[in-house]
C-alpha positions as CSV (number, residue, x, y, z in Angstrom):
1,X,64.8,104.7,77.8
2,X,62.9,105.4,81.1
3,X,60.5,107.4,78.8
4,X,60.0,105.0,76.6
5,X,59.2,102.2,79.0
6,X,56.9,104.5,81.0
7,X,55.2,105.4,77.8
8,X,55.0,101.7,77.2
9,X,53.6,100.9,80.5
10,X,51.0,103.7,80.4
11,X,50.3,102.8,77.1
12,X,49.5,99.0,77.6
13,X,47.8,100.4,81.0
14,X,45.3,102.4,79.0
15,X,44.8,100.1,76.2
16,X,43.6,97.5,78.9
17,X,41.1,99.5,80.6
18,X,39.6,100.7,77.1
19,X,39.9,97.4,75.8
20,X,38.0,95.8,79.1
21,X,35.8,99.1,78.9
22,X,34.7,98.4,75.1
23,X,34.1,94.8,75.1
24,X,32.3,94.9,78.0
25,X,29.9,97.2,76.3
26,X,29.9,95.7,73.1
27,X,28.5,92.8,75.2
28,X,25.9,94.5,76.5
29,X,24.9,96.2,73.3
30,X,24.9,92.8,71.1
31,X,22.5,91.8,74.6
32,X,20.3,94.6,74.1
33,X,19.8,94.8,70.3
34,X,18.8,90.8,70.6
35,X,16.4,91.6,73.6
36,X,15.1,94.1,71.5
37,X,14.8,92.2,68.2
38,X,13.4,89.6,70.2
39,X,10.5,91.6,71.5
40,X,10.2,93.9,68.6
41,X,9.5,90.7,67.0
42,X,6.7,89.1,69.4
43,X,5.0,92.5,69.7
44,X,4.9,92.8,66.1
45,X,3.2,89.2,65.7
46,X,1.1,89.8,68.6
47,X,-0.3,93.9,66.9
48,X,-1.0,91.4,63.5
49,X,-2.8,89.2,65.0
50,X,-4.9,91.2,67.0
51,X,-5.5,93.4,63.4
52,X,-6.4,90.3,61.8
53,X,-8.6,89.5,64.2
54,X,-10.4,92.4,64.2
55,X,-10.9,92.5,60.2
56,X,-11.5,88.7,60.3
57,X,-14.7,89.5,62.6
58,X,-16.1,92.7,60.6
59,X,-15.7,90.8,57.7
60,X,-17.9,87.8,58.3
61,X,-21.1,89.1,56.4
62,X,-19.1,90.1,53.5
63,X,-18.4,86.9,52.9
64,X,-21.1,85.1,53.0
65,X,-22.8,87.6,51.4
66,X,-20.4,87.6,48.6
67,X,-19.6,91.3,48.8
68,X,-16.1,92.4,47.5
69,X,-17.2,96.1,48.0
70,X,-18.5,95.8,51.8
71,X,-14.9,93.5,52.6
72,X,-12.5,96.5,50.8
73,X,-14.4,99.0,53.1
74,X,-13.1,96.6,56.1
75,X,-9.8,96.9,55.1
76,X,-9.5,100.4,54.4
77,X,-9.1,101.6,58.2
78,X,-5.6,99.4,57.8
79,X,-4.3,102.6,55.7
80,X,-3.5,104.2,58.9
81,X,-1.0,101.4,60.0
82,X,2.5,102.1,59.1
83,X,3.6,98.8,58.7
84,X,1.0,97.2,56.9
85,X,2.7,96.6,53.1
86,X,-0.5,94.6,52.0
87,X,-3.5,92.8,53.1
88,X,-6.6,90.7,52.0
89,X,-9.6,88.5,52.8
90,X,-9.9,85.1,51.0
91,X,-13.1,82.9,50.8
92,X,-12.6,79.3,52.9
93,X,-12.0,78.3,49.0
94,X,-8.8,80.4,49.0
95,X,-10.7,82.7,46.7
96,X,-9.7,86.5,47.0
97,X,-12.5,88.5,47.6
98,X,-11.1,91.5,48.8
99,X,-7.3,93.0,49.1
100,X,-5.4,96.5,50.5
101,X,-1.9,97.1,48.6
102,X,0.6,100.2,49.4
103,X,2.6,99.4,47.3
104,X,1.7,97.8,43.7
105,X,4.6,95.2,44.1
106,X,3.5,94.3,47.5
107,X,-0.1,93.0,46.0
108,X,-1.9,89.7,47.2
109,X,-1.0,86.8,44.5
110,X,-1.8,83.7,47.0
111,X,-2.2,82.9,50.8
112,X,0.1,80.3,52.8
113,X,-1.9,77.6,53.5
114,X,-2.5,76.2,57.2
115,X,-1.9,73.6,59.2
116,X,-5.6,71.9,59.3
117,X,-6.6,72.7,62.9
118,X,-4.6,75.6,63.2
119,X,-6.3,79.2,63.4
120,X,-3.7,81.2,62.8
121,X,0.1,80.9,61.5
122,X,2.7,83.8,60.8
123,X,6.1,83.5,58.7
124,X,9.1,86.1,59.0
125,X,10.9,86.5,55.9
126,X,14.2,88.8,55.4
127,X,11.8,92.1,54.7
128,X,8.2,90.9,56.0
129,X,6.3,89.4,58.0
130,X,3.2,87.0,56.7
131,X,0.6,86.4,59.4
132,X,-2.7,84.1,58.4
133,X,-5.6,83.7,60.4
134,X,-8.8,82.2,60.3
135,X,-12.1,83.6,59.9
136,X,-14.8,81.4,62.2
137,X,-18.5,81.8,62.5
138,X,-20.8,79.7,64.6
139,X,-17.9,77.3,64.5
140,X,-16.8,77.0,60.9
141,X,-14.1,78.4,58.5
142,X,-15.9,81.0,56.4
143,X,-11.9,82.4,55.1
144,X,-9.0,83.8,55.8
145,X,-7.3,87.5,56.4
146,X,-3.9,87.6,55.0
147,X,-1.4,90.0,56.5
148,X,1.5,91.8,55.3
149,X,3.8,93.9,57.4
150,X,7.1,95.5,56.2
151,X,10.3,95.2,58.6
152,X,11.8,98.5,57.6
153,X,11.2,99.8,61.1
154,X,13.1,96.8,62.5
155,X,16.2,97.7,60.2
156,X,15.6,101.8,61.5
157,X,15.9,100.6,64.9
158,X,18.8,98.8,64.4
159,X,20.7,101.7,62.8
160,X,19.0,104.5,65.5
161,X,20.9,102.3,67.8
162,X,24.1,101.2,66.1
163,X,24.5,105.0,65.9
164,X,23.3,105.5,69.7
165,X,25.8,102.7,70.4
166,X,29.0,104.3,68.7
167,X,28.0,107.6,70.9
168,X,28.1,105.8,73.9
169,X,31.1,103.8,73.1
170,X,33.0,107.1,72.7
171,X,31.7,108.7,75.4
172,X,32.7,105.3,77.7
173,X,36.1,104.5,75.9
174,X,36.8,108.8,76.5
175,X,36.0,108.3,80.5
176,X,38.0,105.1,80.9
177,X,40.9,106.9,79.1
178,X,40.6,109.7,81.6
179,X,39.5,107.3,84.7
180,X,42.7,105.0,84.1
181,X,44.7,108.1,83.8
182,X,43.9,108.5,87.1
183,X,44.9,105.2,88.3
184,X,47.6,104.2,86.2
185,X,50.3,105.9,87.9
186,X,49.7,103.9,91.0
187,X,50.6,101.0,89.2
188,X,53.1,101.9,86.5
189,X,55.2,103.8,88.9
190,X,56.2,101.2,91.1
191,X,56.9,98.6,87.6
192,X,59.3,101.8,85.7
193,X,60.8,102.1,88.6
194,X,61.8,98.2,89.1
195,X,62.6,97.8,85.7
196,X,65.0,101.0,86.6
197,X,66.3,100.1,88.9
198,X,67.1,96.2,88.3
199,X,68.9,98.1,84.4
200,X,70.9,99.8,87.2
201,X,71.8,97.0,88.9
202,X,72.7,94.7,85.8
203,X,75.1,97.5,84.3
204,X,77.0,99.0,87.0
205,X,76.9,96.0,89.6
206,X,75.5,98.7,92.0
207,X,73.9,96.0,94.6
208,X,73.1,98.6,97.2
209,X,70.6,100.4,94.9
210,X,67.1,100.4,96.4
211,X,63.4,100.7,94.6
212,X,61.9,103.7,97.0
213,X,58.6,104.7,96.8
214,X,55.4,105.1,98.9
215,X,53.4,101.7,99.3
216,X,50.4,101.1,101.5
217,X,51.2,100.5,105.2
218,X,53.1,96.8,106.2
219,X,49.2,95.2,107.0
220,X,47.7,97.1,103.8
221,X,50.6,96.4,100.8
222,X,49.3,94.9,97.3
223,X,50.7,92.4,95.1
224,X,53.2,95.7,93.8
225,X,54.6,96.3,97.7
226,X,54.8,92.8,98.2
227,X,56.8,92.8,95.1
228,X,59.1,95.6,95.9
229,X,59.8,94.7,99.3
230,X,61.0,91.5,97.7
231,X,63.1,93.2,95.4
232,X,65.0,95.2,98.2
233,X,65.5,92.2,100.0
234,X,66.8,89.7,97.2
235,X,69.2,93.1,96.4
236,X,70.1,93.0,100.3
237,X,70.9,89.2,99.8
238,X,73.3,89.9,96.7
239,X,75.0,93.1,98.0
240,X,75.9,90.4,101.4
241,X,76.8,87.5,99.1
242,X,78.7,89.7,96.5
243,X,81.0,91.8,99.5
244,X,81.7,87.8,100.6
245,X,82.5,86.8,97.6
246,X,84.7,90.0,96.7
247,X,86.4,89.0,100.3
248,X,86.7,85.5,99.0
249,X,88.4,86.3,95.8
250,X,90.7,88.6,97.3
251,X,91.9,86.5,99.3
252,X,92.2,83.3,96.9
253,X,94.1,86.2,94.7
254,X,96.2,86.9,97.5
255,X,97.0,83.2,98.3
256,X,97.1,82.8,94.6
257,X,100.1,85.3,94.0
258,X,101.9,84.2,96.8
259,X,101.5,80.4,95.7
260,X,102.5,81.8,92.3
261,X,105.9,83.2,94.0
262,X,106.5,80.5,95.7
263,X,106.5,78.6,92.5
264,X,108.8,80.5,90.5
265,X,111.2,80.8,94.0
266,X,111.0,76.8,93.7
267,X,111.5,76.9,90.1
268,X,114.9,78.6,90.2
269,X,115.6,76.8,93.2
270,X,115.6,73.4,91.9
271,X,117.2,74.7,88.7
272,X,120.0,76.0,90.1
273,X,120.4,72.3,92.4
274,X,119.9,70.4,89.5
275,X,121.8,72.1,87.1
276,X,125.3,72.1,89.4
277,X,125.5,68.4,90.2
278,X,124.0,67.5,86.8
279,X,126.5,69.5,84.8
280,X,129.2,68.2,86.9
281,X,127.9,65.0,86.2
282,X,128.2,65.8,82.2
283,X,132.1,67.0,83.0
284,X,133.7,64.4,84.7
285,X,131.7,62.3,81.7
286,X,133.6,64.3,79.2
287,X,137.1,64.4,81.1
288,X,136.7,60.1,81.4
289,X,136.0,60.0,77.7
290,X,138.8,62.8,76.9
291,X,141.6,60.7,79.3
292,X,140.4,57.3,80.0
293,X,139.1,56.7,76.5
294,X,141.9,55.1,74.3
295,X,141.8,52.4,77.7
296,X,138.1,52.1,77.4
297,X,136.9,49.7,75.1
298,X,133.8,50.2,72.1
299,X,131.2,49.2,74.9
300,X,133.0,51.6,77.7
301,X,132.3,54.4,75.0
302,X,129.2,53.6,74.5
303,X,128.2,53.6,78.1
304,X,129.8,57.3,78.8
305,X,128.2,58.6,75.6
306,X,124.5,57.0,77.3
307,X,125.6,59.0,80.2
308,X,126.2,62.4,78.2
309,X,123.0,62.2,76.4
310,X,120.8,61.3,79.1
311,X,122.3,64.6,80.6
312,X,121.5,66.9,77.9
313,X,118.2,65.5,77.8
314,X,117.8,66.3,81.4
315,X,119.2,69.5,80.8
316,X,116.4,70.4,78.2
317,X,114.0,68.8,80.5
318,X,114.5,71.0,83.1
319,X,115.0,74.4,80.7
320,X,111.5,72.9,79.5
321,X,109.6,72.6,82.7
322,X,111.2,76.2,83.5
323,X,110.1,77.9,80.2
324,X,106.5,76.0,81.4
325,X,106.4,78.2,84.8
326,X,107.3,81.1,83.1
327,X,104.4,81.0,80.5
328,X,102.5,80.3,83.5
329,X,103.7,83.3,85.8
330,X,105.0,86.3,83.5
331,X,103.0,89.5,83.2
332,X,100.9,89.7,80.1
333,X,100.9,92.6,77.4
334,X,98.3,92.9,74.8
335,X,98.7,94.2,71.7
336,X,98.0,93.2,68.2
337,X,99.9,90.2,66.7
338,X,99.7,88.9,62.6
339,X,99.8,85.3,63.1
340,X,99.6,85.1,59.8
341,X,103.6,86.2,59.8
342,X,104.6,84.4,62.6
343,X,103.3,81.1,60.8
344,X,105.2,82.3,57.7
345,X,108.6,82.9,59.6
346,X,108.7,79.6,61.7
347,X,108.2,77.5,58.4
348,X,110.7,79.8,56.2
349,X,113.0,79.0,59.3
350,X,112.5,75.3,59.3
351,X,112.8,75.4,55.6
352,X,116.0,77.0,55.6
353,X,117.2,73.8,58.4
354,X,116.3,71.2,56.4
355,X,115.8,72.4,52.7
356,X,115.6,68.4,51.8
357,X,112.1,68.8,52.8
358,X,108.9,69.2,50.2
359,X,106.4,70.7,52.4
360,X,103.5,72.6,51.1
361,X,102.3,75.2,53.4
362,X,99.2,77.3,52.9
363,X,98.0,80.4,55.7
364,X,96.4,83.6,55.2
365,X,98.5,86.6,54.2
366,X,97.3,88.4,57.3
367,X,95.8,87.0,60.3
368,X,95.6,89.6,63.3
369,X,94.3,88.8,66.7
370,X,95.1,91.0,70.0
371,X,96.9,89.0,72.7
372,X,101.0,88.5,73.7
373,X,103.5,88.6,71.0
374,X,106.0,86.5,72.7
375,X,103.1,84.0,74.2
376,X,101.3,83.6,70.8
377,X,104.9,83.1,69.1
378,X,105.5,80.1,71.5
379,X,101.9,78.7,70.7
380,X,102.6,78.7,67.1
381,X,105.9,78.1,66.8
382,X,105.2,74.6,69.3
383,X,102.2,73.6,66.8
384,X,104.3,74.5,63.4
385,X,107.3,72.5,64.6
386,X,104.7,69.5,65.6
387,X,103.5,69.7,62.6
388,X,106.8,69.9,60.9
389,X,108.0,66.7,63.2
390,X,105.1,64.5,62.8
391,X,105.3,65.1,58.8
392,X,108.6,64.0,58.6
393,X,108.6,60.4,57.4
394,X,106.4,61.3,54.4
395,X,108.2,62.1,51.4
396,X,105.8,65.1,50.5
397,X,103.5,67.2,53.6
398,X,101.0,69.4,53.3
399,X,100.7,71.8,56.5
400,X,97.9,74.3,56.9
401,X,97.5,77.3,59.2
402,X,93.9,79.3,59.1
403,X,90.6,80.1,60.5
404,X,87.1,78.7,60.9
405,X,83.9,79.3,62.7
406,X,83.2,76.7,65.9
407,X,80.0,77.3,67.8
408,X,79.9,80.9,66.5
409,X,83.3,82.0,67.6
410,X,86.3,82.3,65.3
411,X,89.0,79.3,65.8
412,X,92.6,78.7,64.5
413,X,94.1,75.8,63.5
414,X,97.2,74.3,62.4
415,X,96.6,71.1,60.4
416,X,98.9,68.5,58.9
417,X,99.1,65.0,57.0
418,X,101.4,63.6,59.2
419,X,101.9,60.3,61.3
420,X,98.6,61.6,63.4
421,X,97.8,60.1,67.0
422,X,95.2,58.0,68.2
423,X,91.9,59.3,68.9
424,X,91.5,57.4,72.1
425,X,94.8,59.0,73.7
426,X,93.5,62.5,72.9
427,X,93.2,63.4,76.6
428,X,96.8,63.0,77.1
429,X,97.8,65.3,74.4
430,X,98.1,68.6,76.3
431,X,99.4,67.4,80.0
432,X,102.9,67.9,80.2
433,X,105.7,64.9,79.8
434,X,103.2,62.8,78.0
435,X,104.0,61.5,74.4
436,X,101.8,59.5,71.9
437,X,105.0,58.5,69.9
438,X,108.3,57.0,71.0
439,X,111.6,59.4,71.3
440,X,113.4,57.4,68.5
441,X,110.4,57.7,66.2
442,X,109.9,61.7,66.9
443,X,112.4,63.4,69.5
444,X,110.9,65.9,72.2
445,X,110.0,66.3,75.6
446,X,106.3,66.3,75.6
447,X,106.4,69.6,77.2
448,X,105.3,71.9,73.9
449,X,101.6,71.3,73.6
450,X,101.2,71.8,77.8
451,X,102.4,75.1,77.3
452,X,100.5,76.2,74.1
453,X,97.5,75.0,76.5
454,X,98.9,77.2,79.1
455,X,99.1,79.9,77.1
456,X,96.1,79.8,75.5
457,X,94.0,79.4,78.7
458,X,95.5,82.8,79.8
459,X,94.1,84.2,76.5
460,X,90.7,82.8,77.8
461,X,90.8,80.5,74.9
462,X,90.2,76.5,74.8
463,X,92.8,74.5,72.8
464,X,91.5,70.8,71.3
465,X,92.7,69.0,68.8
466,X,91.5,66.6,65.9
467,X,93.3,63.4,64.2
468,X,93.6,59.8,63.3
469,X,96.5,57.3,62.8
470,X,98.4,57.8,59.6
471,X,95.3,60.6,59.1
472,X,97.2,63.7,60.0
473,X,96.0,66.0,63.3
474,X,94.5,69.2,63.3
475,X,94.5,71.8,66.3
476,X,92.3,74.4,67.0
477,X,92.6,77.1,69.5
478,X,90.1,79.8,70.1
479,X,90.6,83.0,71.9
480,X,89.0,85.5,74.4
481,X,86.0,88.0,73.3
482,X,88.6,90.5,74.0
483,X,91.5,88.7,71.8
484,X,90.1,88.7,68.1
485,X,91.4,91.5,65.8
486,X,90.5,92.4,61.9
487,X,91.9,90.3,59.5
């Protein structure tokens, strides 16, 4: 990995200083060529004219003398000129009198006429160049000399120094390759060995690594010792505020466990004081009813038999809000657990109680997740017999156990068509003691739902549930990263 990231950082290093390298001499070239297309250009114009000029003035006589042969012989020295395609000398009546062609394709078929006043005039076109001028004696225009030159030399220069350009550009792009070579350890050190370190530091929680190596003296650093000291010192910061908070939770854990013992001491303790008055309570209740109740009359009964069964519900009260510490306070195994099965047995079982009963039920045939087998039991057992409770006043149910998807992580749920709940009094659904539904409409002690909360919390799970009045409720529950198995 290092490798790679240095080869990266070298890599972008280089392609920076060739890029920089190229485009600066691109700009320069493009510069050059149109300096030199610009002055090719004006030099060019400025050789015509001073040819024309010339043939213009030895050719005065042979126009007004009407000699073709004496104006050919003044063209002829333009033979020597390389650039000259074509040229000719016109009467002031545009009449050709005399003409010198290269090339038979180039020949003289007309002159551009001029602007009255002007002397001379000169039009590039994509190969050529067309320069007019005047011929004046004692004041008047006796004609004209046409001009032809080819720009082939322009396009020659242009490739000469495409091809000089390329050599160069090699030759410059080669020495910044080997220049940044030179300098691109000084800066892609430092960076691999940040980027090292802070991967060290994110995986093994190491906060006393350091990022050494030599920078500049404390009045000299760059940007990149700047940045490093800065480095070492936010990794000082973290290694001071990570041993605190290591202190911290060690002794939160410490206050925690001991809180925890405490709790279950108390637990027991109050178990074992309520359970001795209360079940002597629930025995002289029985020996009154048993000897005193052929004097007692129907009301007297009834009375005694209040007294009995608010003691059993106590009773169960109290075994409820113990079995609540528990799930709160026992060790934890994980292993993996088919909740698929465990749904399937709790509603054979509750079948089997009240066989009156036509519930459909629908779950998976296997549905394995890693956690506690006795925890996750109690979680679906609780939300099975709710389901199974709140379904009870219709004549047919439908109950549902399965999986879904919820914010990209895989949730459970337990779904029925029951009695439901109102949506408003959903907060109150999983603290313990608190019921949505009267006792005589749907016994229990509001204590099941706090501890499938409970127990799912310590699975690093979130329970919530879903439902309406007379619209059946839904729960979901999700489970740690650590939790999920294959079904």
């Amino acid at each position: 990995m290092a490798v790679a990231r240095t080869k990266s950082i070298s890599t972008r290093l280089t392609l920076m200083n060739m890029l920089v390298s190229g485009v600066a001499l691109l700009l320069a070239c493009a510069a050059f060529f149109t300096y030199d297309q610009i002055t090719f250009r004006q030099n060019l114009v400025r050789t015509l004219s001073a040819q024309a000029q010339i043939v213009g003035s030895n050719s005065v006589s042979a126009i007004l003398f009407n000699d073709p042969q004496a104006a050919a012989s003044t063209l002829a020295p333009l033979k020597t000129s390389h650039n000259i395609a074509s040229a000719g000398i016109f009467t002031s009546d545009a009449r050709l009198l005399a003409q010198y062609v290269r090339d038979p394709q180039d020949a003289v078929i007309g002159v551009p006429q001029l602007v009255p006043g002007q002397v001379e005039s000169y039009w590039f076109r994509s190969t050529h160049l067309i320069l007019v001028r005047q011929i004046i004696s004692e004041g008047k225009s006796v004609g004209f000399v046409y001009l032809r030159a080819d720009l082939k030399e322009i396009d020659q220069r242009l490739r000469r120094y495409a091809l000089i350009s390329l050599i160069v550009l090699f030759i410059s792009l080669l020495a910044a390759t080997l220049v940044s070579a030179a300098f691109r350890r000084s800066v892609s050190e430092p960076i691999i060995q940040l980027a090292e370190t802070a991967q060290k530091v994110s995986r093994n929680k190491d906060y006393t690594t350091r990022v050494h190596i030599s920078t500049p003296s404390s009045h000299q650093k760059d940007e990149l010792g700047i940045l490093i000291d800065s480095f070492n010192d936010m990794l000082s910061e973290l290694q001071k505020s990570h041993n605190e908070l290591e202190q911290r939770v060690a002794e939160r854990t410490r206050e925690l466990v001991s809180t925890n013992r405490e709790l279950e001491a108390f637990s027991y303790s109050v178990s074992h004081d309520l359970r001795g008055p209360l079940d002597a309570l629930n025995g002289f209740a029985y020996v009154l009813l048993k000897q005193y109740g052929p004097r007692l009359d129907q009301q007297g009964h009834e009375l005694i038999e209040h007294i009995r069964a608010s003691g059993k519900r106590m009773a169960q009260l109290i075994d409820s809000l113990l079995n609540l510490s528990r799930v709160s306070t026992s060790a934890m195994r994980h292993e993996k657990v088919d909740l698929g099965s465990i749904a399937k047995a709790i509603v054979e079982e509750l079948s089997r109680n009240a066989p009156e009963r036509k519930v459909e039920f629908v779950a998976p045939e296997r549905e394995e997740v890693y956690g506690d087998p006795h925890l996750l039991s109690l979680v679906m057992e609780n939300l099975l017999r709710n389901a199974w409770k709140y379904t009870s006043h219709h004549e047919q149910a439908h109950i549902e156990f399965g999986r879904t998807a919820n914010d990209g992580k895989t949730a459970y749920f337990v779904k029925d068509d029951g009695s439901g709940f109102d949506p408003r009094n959903v907060g109150r659904l999983f603290q313990p003691f608190q019921r949505l539904h009267s006792v005589a409409d749907f016994p229990g002690n509001g204590v099941g739902l706090a501890t499938v909360r409970r127990i799912i919390q310590r699975h690093g799970g979130e329970v919530w549930a879903q439902g309406g009045v007379e619209k059946g409720a839904t729960f979901f529950f999700t489970l740690g990263s650590d939790h999920h198995g294959n079904s």
